[in-house]
Biopython code that builds the backbone (N, CA, C, O; Angstrom):
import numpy as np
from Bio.PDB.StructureBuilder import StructureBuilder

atoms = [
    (1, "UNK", "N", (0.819, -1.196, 0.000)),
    (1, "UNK", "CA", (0.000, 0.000, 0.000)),
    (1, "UNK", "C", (0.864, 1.261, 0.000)),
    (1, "UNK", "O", (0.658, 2.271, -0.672)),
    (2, "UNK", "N", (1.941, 1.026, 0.926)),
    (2, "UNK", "CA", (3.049, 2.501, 0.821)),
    (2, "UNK", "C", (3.592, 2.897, -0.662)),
    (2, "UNK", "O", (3.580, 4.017, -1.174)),
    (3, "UNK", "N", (4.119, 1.557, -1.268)),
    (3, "UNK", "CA", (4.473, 1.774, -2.614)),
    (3, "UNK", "C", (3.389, 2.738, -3.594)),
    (3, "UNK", "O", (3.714, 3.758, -4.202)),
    (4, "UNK", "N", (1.967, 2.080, -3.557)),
    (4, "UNK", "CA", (1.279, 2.964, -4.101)),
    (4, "UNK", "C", (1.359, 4.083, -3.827)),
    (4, "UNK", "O", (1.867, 4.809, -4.681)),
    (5, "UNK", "N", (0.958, 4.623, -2.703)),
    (5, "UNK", "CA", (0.661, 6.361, -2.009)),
    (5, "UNK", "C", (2.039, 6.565, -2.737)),
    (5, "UNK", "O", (1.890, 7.393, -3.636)),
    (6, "UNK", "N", (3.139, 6.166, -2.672)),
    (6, "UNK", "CA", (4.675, 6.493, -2.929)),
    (6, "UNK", "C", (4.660, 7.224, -4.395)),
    (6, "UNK", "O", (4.781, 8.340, -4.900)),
    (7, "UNK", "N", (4.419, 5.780, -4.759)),
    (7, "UNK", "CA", (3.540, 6.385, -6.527)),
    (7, "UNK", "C", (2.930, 7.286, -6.865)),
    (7, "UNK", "O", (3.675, 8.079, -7.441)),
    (8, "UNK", "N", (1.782, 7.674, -6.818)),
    (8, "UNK", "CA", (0.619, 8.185, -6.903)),
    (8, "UNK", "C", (1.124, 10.051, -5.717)),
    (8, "UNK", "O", (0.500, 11.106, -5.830)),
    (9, "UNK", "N", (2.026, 9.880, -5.008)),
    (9, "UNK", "CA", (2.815, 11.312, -5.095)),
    (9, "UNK", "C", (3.567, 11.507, -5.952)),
    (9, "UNK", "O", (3.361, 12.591, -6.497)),
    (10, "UNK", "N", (4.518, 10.858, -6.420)),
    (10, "UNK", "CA", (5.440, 11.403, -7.624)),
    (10, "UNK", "C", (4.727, 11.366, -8.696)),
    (10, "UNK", "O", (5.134, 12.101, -9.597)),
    (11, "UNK", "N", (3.631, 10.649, -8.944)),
    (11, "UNK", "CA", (2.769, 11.309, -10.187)),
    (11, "UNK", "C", (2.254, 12.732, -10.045)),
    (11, "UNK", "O", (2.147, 13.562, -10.947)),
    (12, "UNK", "N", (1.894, 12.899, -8.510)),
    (12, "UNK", "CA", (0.832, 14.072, -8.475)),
    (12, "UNK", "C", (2.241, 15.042, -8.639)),
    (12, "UNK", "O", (2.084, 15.857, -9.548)),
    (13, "UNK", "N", (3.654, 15.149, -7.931)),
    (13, "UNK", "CA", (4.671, 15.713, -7.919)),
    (13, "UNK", "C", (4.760, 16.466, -10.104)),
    (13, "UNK", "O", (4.742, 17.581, -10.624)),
    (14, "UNK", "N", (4.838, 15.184, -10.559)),
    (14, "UNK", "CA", (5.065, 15.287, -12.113)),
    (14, "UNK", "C", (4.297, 16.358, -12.588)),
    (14, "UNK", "O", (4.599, 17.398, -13.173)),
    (15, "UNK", "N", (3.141, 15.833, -12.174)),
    (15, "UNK", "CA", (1.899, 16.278, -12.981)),
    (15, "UNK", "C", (1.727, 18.261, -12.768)),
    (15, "UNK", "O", (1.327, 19.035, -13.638)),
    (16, "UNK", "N", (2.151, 18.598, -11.434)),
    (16, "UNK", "CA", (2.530, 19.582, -10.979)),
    (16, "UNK", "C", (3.623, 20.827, -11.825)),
    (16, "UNK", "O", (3.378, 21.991, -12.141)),
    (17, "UNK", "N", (4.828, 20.022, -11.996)),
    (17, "UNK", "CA", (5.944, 19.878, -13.043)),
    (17, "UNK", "C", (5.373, 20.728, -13.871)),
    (17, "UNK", "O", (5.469, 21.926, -14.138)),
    (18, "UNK", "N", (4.472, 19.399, -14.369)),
    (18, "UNK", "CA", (4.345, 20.061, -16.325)),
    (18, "UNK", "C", (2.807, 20.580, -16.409)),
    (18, "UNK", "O", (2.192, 20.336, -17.447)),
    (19, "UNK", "N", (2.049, 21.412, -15.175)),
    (19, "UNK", "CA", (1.541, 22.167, -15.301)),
    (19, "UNK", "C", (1.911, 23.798, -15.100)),
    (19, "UNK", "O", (1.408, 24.776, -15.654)),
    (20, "UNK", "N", (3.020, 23.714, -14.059)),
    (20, "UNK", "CA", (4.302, 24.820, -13.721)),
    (20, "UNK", "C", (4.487, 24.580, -15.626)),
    (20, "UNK", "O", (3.778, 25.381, -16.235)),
    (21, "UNK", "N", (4.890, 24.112, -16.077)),
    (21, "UNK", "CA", (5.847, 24.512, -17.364)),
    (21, "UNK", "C", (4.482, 24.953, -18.510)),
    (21, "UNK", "O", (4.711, 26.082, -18.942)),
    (22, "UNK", "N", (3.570, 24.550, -18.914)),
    (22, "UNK", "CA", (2.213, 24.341, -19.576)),
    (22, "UNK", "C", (2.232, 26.169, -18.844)),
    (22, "UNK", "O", (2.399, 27.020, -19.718)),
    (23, "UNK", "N", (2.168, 26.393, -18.252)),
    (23, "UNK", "CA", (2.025, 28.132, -17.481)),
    (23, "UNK", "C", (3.359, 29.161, -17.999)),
    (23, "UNK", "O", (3.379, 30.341, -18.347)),
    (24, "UNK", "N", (4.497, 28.065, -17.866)),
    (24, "UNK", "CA", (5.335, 29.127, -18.405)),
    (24, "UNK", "C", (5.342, 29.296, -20.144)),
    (24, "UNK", "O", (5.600, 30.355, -20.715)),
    (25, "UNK", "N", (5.044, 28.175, -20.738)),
    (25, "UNK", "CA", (5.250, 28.257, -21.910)),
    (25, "UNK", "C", (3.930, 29.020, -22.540)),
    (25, "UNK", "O", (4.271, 29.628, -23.554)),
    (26, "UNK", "N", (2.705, 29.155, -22.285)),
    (26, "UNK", "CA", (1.654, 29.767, -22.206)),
    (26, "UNK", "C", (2.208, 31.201, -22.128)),
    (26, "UNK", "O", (2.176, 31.894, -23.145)),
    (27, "UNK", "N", (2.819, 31.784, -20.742)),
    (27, "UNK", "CA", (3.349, 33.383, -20.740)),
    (27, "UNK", "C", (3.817, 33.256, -22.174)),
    (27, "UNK", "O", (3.196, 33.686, -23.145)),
    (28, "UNK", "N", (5.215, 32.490, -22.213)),
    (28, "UNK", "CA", (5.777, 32.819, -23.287)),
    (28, "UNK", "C", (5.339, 33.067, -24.738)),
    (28, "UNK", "O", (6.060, 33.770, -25.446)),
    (29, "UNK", "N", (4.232, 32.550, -25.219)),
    (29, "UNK", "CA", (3.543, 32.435, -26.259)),
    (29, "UNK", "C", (2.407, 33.302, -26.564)),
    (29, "UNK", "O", (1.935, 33.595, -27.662)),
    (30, "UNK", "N", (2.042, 33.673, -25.339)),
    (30, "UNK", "CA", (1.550, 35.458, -25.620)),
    (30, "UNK", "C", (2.556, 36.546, -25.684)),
    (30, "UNK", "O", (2.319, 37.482, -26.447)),
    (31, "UNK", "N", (3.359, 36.547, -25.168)),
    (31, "UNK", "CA", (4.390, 37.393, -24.984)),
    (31, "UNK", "C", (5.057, 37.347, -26.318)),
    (31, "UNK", "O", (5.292, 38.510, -26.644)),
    (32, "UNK", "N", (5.526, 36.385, -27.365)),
    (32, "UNK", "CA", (5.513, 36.332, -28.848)),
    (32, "UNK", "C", (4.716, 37.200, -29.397)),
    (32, "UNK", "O", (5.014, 38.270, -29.928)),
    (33, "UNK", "N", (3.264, 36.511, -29.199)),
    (33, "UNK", "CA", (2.376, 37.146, -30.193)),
    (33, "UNK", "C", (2.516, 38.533, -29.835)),
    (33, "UNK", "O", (3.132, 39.342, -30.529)),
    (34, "UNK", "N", (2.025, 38.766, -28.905)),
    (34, "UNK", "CA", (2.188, 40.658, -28.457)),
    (34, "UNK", "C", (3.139, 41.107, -28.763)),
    (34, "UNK", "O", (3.109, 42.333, -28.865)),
    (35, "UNK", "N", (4.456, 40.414, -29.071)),
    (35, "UNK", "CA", (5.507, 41.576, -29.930)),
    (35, "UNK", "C", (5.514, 41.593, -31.615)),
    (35, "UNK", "O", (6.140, 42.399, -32.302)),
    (36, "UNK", "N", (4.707, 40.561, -32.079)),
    (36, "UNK", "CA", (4.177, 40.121, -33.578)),
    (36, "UNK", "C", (3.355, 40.911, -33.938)),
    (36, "UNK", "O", (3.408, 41.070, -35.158)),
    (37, "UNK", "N", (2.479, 41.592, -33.372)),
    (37, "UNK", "CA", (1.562, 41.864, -33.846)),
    (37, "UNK", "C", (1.818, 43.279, -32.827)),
    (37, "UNK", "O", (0.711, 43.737, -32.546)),
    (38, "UNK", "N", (2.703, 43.926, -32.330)),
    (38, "UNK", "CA", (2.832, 45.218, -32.049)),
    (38, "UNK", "C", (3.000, 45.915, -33.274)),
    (38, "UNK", "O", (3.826, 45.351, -33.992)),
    (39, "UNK", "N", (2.412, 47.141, -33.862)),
    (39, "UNK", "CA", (2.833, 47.902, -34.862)),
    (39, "UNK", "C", (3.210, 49.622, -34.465)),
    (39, "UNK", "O", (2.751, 50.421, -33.648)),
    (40, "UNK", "N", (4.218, 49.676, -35.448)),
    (40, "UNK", "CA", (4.709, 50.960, -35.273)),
    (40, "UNK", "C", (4.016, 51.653, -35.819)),
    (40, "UNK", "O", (3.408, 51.381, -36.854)),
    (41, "UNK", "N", (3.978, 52.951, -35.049)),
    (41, "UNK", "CA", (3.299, 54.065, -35.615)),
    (41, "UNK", "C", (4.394, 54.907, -36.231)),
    (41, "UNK", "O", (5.554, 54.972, -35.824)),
    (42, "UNK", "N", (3.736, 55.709, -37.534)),
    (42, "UNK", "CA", (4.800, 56.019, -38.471)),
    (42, "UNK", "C", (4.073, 57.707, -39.036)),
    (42, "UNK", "O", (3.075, 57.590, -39.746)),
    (43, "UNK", "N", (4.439, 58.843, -38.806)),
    (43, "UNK", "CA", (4.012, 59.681, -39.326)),
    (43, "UNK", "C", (4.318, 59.585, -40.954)),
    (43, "UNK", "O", (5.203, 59.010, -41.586)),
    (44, "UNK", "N", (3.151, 60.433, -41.362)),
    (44, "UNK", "CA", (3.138, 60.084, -43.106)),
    (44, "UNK", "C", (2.243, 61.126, -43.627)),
    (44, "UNK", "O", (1.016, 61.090, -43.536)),
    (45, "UNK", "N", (3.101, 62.279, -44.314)),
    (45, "UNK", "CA", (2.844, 63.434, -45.114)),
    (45, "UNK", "C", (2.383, 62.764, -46.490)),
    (45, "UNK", "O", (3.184, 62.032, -47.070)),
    (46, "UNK", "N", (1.033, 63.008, -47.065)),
    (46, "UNK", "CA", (0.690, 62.766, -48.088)),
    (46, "UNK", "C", (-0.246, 63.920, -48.493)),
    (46, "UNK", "O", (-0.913, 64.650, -47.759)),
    (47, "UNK", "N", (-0.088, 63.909, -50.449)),
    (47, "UNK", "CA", (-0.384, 65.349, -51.019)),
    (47, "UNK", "C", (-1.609, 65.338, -50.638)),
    (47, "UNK", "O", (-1.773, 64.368, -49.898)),
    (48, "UNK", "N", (-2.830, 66.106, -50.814)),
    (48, "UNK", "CA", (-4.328, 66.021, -50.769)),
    (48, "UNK", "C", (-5.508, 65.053, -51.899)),
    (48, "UNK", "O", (-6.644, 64.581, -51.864)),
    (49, "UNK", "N", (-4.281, 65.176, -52.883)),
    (49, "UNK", "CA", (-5.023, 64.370, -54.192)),
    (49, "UNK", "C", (-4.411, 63.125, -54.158)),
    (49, "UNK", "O", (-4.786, 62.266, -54.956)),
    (50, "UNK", "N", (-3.367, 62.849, -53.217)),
    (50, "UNK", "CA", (-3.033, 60.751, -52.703)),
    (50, "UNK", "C", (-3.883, 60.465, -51.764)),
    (50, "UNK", "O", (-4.548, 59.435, -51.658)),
    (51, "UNK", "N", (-3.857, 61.720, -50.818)),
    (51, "UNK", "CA", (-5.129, 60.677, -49.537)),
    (51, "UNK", "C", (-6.416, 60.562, -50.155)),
    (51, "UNK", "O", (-7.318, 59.909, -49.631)),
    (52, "UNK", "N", (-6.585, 61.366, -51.605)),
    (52, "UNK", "CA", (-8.079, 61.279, -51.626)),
    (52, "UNK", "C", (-8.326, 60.399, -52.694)),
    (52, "UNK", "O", (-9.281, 60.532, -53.459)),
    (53, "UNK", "N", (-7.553, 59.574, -52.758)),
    (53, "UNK", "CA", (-7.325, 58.807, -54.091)),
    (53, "UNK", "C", (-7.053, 57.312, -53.598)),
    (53, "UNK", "O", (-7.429, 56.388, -54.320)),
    (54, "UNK", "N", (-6.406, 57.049, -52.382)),
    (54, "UNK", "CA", (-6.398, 55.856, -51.954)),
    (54, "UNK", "C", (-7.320, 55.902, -50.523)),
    (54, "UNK", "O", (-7.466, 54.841, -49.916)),
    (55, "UNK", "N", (-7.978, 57.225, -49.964)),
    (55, "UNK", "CA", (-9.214, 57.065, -49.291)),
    (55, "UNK", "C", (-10.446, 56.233, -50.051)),
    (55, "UNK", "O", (-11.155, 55.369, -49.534)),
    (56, "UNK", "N", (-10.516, 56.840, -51.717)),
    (56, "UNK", "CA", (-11.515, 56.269, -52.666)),
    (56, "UNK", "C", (-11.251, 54.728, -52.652)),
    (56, "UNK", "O", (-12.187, 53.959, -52.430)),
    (57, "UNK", "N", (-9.914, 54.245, -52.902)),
    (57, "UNK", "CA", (-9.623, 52.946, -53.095)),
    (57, "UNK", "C", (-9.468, 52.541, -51.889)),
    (57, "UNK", "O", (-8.826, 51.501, -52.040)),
    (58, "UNK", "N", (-9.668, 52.708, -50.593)),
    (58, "UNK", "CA", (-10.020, 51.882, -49.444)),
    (58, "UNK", "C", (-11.232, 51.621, -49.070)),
    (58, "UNK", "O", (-11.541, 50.813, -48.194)),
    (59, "UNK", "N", (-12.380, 52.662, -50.077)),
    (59, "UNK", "CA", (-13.602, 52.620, -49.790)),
    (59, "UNK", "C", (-14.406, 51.653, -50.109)),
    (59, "UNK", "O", (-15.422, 51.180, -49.600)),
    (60, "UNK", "N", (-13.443, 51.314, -51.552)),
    (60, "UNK", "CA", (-13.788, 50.348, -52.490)),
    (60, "UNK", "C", (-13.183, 48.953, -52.082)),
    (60, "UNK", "O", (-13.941, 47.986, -52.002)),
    (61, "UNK", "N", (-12.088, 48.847, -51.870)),
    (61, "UNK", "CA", (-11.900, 47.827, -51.033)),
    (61, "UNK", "C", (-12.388, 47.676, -49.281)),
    (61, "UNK", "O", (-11.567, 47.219, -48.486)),
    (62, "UNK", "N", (-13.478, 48.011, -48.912)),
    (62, "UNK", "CA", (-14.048, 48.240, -47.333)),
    (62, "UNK", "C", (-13.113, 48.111, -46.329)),
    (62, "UNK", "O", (-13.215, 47.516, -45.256)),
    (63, "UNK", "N", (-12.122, 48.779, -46.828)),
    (63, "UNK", "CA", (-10.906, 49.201, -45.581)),
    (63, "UNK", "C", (-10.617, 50.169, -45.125)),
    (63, "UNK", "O", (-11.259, 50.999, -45.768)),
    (64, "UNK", "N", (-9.830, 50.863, -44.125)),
    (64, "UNK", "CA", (-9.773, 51.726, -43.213)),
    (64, "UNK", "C", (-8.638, 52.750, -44.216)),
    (64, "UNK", "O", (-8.196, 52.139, -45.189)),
    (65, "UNK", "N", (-8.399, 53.459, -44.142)),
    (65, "UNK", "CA", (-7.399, 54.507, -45.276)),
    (65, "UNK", "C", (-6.085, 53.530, -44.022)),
    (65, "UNK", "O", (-5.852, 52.334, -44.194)),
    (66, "UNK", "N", (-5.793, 53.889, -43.520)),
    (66, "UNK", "CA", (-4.615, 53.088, -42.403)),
    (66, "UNK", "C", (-4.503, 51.879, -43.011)),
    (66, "UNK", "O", (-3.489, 51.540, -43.621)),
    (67, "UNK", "N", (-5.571, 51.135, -42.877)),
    (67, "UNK", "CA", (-5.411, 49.584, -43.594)),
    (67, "UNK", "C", (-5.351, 49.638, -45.231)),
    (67, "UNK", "O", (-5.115, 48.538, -45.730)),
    (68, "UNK", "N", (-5.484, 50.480, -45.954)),
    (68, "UNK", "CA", (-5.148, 50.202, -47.284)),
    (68, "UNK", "C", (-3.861, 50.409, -47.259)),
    (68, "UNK", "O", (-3.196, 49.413, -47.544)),
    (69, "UNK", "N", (-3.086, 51.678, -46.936)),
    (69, "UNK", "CA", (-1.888, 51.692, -47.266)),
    (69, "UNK", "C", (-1.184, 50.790, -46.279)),
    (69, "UNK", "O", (-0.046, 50.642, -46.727)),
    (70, "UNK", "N", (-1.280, 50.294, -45.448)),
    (70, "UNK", "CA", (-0.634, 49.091, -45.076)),
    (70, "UNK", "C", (-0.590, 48.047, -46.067)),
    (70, "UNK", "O", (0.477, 47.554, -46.433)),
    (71, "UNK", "N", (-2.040, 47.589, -46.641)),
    (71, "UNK", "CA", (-2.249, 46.556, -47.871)),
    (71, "UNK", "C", (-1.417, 47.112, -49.172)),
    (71, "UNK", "O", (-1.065, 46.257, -49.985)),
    (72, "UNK", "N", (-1.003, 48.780, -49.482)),
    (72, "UNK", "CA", (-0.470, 48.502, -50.764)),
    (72, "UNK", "C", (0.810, 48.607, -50.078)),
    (72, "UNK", "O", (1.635, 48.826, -50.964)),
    (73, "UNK", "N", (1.355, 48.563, -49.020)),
    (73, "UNK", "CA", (2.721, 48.878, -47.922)),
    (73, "UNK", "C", (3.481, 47.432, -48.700)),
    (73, "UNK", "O", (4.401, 47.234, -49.493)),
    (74, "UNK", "N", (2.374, 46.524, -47.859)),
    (74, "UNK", "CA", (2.672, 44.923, -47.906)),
    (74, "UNK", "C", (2.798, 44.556, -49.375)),
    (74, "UNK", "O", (3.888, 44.103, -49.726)),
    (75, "UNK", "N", (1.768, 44.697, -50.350)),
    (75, "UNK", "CA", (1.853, 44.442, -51.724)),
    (75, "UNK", "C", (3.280, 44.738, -52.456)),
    (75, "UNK", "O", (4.046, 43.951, -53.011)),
    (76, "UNK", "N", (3.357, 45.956, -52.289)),
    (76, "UNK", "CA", (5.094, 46.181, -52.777)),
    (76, "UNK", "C", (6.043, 45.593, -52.112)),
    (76, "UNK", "O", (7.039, 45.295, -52.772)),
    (77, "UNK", "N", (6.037, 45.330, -50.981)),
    (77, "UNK", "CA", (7.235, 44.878, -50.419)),
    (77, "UNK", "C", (7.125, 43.061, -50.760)),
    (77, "UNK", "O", (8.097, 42.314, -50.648)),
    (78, "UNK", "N", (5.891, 42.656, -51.136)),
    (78, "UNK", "CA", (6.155, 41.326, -51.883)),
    (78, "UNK", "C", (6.549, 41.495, -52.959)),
    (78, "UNK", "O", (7.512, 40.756, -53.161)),
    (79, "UNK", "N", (6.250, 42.247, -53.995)),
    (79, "UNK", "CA", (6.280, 42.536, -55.186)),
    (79, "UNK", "C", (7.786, 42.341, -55.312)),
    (79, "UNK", "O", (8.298, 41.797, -56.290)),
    (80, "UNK", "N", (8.760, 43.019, -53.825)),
    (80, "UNK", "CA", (10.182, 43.459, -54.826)),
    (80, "UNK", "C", (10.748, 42.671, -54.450)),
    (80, "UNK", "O", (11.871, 42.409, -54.881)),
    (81, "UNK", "N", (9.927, 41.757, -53.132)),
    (81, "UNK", "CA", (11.121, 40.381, -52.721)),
    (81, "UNK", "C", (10.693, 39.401, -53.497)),
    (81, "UNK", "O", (11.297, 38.359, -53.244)),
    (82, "UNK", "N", (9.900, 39.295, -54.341)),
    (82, "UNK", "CA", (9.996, 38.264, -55.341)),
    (82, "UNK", "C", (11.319, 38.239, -55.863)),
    (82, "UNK", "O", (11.922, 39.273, -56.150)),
    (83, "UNK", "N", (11.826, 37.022, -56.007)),
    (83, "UNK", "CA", (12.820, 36.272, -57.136)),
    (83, "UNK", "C", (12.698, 37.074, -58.670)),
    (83, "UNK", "O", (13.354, 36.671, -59.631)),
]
sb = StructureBuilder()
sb.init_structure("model")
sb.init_model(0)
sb.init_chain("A")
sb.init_seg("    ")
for serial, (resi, resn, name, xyz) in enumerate(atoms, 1):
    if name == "N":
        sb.init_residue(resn, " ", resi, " ")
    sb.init_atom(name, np.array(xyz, "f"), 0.0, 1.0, " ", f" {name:<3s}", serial, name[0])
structure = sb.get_structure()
């Protein structure tokens, strides 16, 4: 009977373990994403006839003027790392 209880603590001991670690690796994996998905803010002088020209084309694509030029941001910067 001691052997068991003996047992059945170093399981509960384990199990303890790799819920301590299941917690740390959890922090860690938000703590990723939250620096992934932090974005810089970037001041940005544009003429009156560009904001009102890709305001039109964010309208049309149902995006935010912020989120289009991010989308044509991203588009070029695939465009030139293509092969």
């Amino acid at each position: 009977m001691e052997d068991l209880e003996k047992k059945e603590a170093q399981l509960q001991e384990r199990l303890e373990r790799i819920k301590a670690l299941e917690q740390e690796i959890r922090k860690k994996e938000t703590a990723v994403k939250q620096k992934e998905s932090a974005k810089k803010q970037v001041l940005l002088r544009l003429s009156p006839s560009l904001w009102e020209k890709i305001a039109a084309w964010a309208e049309e694509d149902f995006r935010s003027i912020n989120g289009q030029i991010e989308y044509i941001l991203n588009e070029a910067v695939r465009k030139r790392n293509k092969p």
